[in-house]
C-alpha positions in Angstrom: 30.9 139.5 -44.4 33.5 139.6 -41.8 36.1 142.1 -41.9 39.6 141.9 -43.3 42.6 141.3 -40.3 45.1 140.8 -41.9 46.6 142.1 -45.7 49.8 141.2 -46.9 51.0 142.9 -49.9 53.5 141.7 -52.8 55.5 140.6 -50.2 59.5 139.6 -51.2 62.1 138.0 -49.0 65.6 137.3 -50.2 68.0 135.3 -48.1 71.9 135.7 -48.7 74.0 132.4 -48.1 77.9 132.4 -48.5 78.0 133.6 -51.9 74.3 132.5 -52.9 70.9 134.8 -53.3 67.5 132.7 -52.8 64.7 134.5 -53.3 61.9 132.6 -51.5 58.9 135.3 -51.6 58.0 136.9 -54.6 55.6 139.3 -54.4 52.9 137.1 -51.6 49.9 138.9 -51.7 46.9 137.8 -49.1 43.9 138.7 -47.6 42.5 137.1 -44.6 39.2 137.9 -42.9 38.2 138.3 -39.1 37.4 134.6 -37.9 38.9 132.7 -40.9 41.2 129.7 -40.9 43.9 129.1 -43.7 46.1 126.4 -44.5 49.7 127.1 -46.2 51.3 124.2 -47.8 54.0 123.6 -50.1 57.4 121.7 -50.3 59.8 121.7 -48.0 62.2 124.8 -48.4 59.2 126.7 -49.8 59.2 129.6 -47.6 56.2 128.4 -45.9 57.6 129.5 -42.1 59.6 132.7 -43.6 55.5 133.5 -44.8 54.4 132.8 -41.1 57.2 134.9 -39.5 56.1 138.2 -41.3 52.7 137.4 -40.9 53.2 137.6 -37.5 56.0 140.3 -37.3 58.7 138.3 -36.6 60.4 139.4 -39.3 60.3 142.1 -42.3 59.9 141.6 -45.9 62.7 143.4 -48.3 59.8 145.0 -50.0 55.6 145.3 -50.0 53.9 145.0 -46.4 51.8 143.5 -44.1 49.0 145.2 -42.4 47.1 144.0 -39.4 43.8 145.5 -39.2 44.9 148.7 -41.1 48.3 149.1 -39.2 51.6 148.6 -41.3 53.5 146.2 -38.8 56.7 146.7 -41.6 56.9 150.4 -40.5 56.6 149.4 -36.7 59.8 149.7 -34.6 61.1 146.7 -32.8 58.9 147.7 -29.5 56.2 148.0 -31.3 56.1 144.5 -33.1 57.2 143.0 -30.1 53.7 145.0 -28.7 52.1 143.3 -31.3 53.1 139.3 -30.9 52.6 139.9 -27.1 49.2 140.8 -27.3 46.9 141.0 -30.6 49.1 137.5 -31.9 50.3 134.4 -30.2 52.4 131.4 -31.9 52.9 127.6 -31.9 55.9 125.9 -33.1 56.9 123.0 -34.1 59.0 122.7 -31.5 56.9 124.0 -28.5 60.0 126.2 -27.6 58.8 125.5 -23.6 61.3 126.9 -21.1 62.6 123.9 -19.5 63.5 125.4 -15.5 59.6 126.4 -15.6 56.7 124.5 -14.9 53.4 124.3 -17.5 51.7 126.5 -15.6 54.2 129.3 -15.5 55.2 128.4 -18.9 51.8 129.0 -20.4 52.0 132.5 -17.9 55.2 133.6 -20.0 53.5 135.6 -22.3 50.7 137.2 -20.3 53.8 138.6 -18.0 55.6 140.0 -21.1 52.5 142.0 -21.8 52.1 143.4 -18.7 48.8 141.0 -18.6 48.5 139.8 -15.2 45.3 141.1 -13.8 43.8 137.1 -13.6 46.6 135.7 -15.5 46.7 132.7 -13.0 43.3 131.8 -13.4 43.1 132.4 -17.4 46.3 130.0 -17.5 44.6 127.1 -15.0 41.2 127.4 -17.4 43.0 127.0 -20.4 45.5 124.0 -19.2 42.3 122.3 -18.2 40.6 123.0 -21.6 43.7 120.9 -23.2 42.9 118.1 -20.8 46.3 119.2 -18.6 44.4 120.5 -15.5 46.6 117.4 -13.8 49.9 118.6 -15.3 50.0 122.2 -14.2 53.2 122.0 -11.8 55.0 119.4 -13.8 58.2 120.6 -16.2 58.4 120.2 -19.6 61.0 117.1 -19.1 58.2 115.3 -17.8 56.0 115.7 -20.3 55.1 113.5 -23.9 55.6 115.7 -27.3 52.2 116.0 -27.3 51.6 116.9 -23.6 54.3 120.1 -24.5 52.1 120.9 -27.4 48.8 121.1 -25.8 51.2 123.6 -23.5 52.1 125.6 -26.5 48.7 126.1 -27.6 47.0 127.6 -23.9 50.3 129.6 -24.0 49.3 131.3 -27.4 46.1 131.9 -25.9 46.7 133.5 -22.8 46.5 136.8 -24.1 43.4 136.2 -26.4 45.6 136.7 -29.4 43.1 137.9 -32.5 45.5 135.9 -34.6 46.9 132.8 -34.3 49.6 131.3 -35.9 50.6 127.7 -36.2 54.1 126.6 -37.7 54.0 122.8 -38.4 52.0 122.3 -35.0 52.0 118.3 -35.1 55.3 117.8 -37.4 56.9 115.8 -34.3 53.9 113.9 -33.2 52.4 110.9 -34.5 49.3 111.0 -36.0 46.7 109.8 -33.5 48.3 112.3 -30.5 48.3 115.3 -33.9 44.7 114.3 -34.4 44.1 114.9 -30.7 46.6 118.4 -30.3 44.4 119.6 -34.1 40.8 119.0 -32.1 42.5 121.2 -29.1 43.4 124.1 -31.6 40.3 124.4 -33.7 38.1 124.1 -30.8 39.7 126.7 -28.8 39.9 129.0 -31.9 36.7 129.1 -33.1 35.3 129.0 -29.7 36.1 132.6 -29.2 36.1 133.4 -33.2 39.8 133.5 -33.8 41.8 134.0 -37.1 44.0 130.3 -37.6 46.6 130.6 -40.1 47.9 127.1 -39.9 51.4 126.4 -41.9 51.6 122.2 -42.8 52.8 119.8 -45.0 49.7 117.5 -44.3 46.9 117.9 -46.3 44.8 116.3 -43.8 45.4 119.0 -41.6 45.1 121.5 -44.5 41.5 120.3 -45.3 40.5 121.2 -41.6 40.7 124.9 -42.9 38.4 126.6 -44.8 41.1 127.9 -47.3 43.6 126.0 -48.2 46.6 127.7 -49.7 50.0 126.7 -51.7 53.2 128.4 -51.8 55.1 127.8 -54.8 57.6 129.3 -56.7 57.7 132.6 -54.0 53.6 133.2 -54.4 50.9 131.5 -53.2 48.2 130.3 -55.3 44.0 128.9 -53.8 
């Protein structure tokens, strides 16, 4: 059996609006193994992308933790969780957060020069655009491109750094569902190509059954 890569612990996020508490995490506890995928759903307003952010040490929880291998990331510094999504974890969003004044190819190169990456960075970005069927597209900008063109972006920029981890939010929520079909073939195929942990956040269960556990956040804690 693989072993574990991620551990999150009663984890509890609170959010204060106006004069209004909503708790949305109450006490998440998970366990994800080297190699896994993992579907979150729930409704909308669940917490499911709040979840994903602290998975991925975009944020902190007000209370338990999340470990990475056996490292706290909630007892990280700022530098040192910015460390950590530049190279052990890379993200896709909803939406594709591209930088428009750059082309796809030095878009999907973002992240590799944050990380101080760039010993064949070039070459690692061209392979990966062409994996996603956009070997043709490298030099175009994002304006140029369909919603599902900029996705298939998103995903060889999350890659660049062979991220352990990857971490989807919602990855075909804007795209109809023959091109989401297409952008979910690109995303498993890539990841367990080179045996990478998916944690895919969704409202679809067709997408969810892709994984091989699917999860549900409801009522702050997630439940098989």
């Amino acid at each position: 059996m693989s072993e574990l890569i991620l551990r999150a612990d009663e984890v509890h996020k609170t959010y204060h609006i106006g004069k209004r508490t909503v708790e949305v995490l109450h006490g998440v506890s998970l366990s994800i193994r080297r190699g896994e995928s993992i579907s979150i759903m729930g409704a909308s307003g669940a917490g499911k992308s709040t979840l994903m952010h602290i998975l991925g040490g975009l944020d902190r929880p007000d209370a338990g933790d999340v470990f990475f291998e056996k490292t706290s990331l909630g007892r990280m510094n700022s530098a040192g969780r910015a460390a950590f999504r530049a190279k052990r974890c890379g993200f896709i969003f909803q939406s594709y957060h591209l930088l428009p004044e750059l082309d796809v190819r030095q878009n999907v190169l973002l992240p590799a020069m944050a990380a101080g990456n760039r010993r064949d960075a070039k070459s690692r970005a061209e392979h990966l655009l062409d994996q996603v069927g956009l070997s043709g597209r490298m030099d175009h900008r994002p304006a140029e491109l369909s919603g599902g063109e900029q996705q298939r972006v998103a995903i060889a920029r999350a890659l660049i750094n062979d991220p352990e981890l990857i971490l989807a939010d919602e990855p075909t929520g804007n795209l109809d569902s023959h091109i989401g079909e297409n952008i979910l073939n690109n995303l498993f195929d890539l990841a367990q190509s080179v045996h990478r942990t998916l944690i895919v956040v969704t409202h679809n269960e067709g997408v969810a059954c892709r994984c091989q556990r699917e999860l549900i956040l409801k009522d702050g804690k997630l439940e098989e």
